[in-house]
GUKOL-916172 format. One record per atom (N, C-alpha, C): y negated, x, z. Coordinates in steps of 0.1 Angstrom, whole numbers, plus 5000, padded with zeros to 4 digits. Last residue first. Layout:
N
YXZ ...
END
This chain:
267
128461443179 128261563188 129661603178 126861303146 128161283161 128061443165 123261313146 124661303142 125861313151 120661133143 121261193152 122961193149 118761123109 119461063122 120361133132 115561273106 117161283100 118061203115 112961283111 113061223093 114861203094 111661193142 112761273132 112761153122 108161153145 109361113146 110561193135 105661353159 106461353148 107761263152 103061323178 104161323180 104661263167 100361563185 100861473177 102361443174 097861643213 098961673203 099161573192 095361813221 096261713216 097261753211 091761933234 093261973232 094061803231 088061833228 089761813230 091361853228 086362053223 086561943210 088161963218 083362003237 084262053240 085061943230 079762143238 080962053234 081962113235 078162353245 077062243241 078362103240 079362573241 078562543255 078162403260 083162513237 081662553233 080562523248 085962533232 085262503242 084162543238 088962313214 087762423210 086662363226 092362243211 091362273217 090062353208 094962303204 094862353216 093162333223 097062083191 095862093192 095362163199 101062073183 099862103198 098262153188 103461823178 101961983171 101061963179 106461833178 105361743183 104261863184 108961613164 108761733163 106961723171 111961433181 111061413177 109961563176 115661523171 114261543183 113161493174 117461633154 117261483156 116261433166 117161853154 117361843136 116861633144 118461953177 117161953173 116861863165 121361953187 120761853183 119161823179 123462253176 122462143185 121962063181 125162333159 124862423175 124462303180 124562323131 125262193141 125162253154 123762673125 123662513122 125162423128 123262883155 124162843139 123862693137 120362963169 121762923170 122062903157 118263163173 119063193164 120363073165 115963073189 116963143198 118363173186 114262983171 113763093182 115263163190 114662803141 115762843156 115062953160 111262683131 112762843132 113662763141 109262543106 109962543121 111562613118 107262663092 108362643091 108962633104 103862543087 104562673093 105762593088 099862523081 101262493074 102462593080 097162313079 098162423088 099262433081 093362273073 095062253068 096162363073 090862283069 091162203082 093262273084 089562413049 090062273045 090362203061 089962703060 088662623057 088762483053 092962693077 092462723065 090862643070 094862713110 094062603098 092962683090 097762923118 096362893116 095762823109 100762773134 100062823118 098462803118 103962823143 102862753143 102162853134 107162683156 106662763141 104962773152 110562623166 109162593167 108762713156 113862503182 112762463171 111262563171 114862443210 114962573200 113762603186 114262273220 114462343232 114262483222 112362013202 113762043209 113162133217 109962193179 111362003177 112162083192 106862203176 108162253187 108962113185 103662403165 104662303161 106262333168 100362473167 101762463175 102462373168 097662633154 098362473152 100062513159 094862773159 096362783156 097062683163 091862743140 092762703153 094062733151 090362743116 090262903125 091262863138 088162423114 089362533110 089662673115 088562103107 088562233120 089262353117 086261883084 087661983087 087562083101 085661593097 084961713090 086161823095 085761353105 086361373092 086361543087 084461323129 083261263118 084261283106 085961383150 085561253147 084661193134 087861673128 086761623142 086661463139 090861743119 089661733118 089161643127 093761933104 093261863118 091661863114 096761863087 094961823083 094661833096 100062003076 099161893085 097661933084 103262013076 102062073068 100561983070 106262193084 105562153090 103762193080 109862183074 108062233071 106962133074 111762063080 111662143090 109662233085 112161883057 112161863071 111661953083 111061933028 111561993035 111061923048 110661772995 110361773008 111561843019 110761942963 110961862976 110661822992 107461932947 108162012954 109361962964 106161762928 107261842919 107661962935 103661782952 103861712937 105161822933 103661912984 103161912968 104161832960 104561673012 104761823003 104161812988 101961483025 103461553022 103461653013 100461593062 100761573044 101861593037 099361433090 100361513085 100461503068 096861483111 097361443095 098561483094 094661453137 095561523132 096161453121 091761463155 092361413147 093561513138 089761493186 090161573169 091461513166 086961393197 088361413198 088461463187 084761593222 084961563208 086661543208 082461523247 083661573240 084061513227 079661683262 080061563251 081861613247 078961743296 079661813281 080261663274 077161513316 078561543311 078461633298 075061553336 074961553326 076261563320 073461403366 074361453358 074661433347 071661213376 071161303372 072261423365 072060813368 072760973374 071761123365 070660593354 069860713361 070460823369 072760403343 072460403360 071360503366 072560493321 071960373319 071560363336 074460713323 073460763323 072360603317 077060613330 076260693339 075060753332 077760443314 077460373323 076460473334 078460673291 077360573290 076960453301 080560783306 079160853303 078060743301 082160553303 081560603322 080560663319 082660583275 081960473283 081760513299 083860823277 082760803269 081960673272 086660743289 085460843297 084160883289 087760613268 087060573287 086560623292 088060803255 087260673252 086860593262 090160943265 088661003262 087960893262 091960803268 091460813284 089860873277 092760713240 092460633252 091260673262 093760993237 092660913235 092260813240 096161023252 095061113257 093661013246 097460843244 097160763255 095760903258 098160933217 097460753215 096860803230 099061153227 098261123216 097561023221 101861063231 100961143247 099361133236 102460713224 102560833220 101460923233 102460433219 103460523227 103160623227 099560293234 100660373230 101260373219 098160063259 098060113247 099160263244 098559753268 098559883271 098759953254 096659453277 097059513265 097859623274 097359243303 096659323298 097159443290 097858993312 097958973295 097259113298 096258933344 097458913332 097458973319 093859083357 095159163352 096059083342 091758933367 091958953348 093059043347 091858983392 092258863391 092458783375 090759233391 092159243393 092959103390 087859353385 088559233391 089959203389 087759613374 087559593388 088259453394 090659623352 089459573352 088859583367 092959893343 092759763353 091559733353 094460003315 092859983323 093059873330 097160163305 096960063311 095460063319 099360363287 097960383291 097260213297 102160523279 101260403276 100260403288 104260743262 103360713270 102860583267 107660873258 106660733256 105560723268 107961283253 108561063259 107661013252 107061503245 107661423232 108661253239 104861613255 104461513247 105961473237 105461613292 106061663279 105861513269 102161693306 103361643306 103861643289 099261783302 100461933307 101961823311 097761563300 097961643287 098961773292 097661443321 098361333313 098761473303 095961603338 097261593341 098461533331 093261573316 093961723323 095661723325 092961313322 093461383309 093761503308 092461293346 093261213342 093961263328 089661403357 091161493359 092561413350 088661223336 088461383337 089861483342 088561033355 089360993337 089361153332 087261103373 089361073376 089261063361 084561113370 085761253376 087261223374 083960903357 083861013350 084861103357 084960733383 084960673368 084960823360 082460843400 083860843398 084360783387 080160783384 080460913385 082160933390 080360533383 080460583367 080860713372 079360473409 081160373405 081360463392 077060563419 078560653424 079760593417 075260443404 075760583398 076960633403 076360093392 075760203409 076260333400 075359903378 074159953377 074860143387 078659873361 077259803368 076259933370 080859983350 080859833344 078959803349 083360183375 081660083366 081759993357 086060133382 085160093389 083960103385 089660103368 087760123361 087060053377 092060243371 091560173379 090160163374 094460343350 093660353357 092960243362 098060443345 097060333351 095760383358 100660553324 098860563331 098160463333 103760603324 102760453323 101460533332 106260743305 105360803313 104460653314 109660813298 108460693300 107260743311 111960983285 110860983294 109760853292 113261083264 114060943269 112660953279 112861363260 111861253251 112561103254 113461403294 112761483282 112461373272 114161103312 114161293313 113761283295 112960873336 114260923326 113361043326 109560813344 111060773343 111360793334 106560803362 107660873354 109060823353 103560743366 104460713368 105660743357 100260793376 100960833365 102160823372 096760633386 098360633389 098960663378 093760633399 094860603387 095960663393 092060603419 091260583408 092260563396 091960433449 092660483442 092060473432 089860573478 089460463465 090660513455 089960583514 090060573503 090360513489 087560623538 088360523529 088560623520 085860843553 087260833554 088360723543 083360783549 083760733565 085560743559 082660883525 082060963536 083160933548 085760853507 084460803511 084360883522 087761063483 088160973497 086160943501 089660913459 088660983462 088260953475 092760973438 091960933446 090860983447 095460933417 094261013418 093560933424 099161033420 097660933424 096861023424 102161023407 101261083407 100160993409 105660903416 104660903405 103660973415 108261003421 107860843413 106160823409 107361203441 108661233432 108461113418 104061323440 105361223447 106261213435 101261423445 102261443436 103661413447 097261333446 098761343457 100061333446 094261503439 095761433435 096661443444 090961413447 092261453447 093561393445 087861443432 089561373429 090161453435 084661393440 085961463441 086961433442 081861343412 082961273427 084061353426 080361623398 080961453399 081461433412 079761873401 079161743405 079361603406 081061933366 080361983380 079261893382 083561783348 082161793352 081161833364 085961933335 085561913346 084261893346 087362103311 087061923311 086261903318 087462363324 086262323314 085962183314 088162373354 088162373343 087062303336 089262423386 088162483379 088562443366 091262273413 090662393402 089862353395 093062223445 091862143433 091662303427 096562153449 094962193448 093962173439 097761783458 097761933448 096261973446 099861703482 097761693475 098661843467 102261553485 102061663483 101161673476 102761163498 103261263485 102161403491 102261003518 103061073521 103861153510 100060903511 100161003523 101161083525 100660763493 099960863483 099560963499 101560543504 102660613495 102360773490 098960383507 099960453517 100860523516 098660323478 097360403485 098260483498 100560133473 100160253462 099460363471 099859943490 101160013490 100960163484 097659863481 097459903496 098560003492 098059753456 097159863456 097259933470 
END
């Protein structure tokens, strides 16, 4: 951890901003951005600093391994260990969700006692699986921070859930039709959102959800190539959730990572 913490002097603080995720008043995260990986810290009155996570990168586009490591400091009575806890799993899903959802993510919670690291699960592959995750950690910091008597109040968040369906009865199935269910933690349909769908560099469609919750597009060539041009057809396809902000709730941006239905053919 020392290493991690000295490494993070000599990477590039990236500025702080404004967003909805953000809980005004929490503890202040800053990020240091280094070629091998990304830290989120918080620095104490007298100057210490407290690593709160670490995002680490390797290989290129869906060959990419992304590993999220956070650092849990509540678990106890102190408001300042939940309110950090609440700010980094905050900015943590911010940063985790603007990387490319079509590598391998996994998601790693270090315990305070560090001396429980062996055997510890990680959770994944997918930028999906790990953005949940971090929500569900940050629904427990809520509930550590408000058993501790913090006077801050977090926006409840909502995750949302995505489906994919197959094609009607008596219709074949088409690879490139994109036909999917998005709905809230309770099952309850979301609907009026415009659903992103993107295979590759060329690929993409998207499609507003019906009163049912239900999207439906055709993924294009955008750039017109001729069939065999490229290797899309063998990319994993990956549908963006963009979200819902309210006053009262915020129903999570996601995605959903499609594995290809067709195998990668000779160049």
């Amino acid at each position: 951890m020392i290493a991690l913490v000295c490494a993070a002097a000599l990477a590039m603080p990236v500025a702080a901003h404004s967003s909805a995720l953000l809980t005004k008043g929490a503890g202040e995260v800053k990020v240091y951005a280094a070629a091998a990986v990304t830290e989120f810290t918080h620095e104490g009155q007298g100057g210490e600093r407290h690593l709160l996570a670490t995002v680490s990168r390797e290989g290129e586009a869906n060959h990419a391994r992304t590993l999220v490591k956070w650092f849990r400091r509540s678990g106890s009575s102190s408001p300042k260990a939940a309110e950090l806890d609440l700010a980094g799993l905050e900015r943590l899903y911010e940063h985790v969700l603007h990387q490319d959802a079509a590598g391998i993510f996994e998601f790693e919670p270090v315990p305070p006692d560090t001396r429980k690291s062996k055997g510890r699960a990680r959770i994944g592959p997918t930028q999906g699986d790990v953005l949940r995750a971090i929500a569900l950690a940050r629904e427990r910091a809520v509930a550590d921070l408000a058993a501790s008597g913090s006077g801050l109040n977090p926006t409840p968040w909502g995750i949302a859930s995505m489906k994919v369906l197959p094609a009607p009865a008596g219709q074949a199935a088409d690879p490139d039709r994109i036909t999917l269910r998005v709905h809230d933690a309770k099952e309850r349909p979301i609907s009026g959102v415009t659903l992103t769908a993107s295979r590759g560099a060329d690929m993409m469609c998207s499609a507003k959800s019906d009163a049912r919750g239900v999207a439906s597009c055709k993924l294009i060539d955008a750039h017109a190539h001729a069939p065999g041009e490229h290797d899309d057809d063998a990319e994993p396809t990956v549908i963006t959730f963009p979200g819902l902000v309210s006053t009262d709730r915020i129903e999570l941006p996601t995605t959903l990572r499609i594995e290809p239905s067709r195998p990668k053919g000779p160049k």
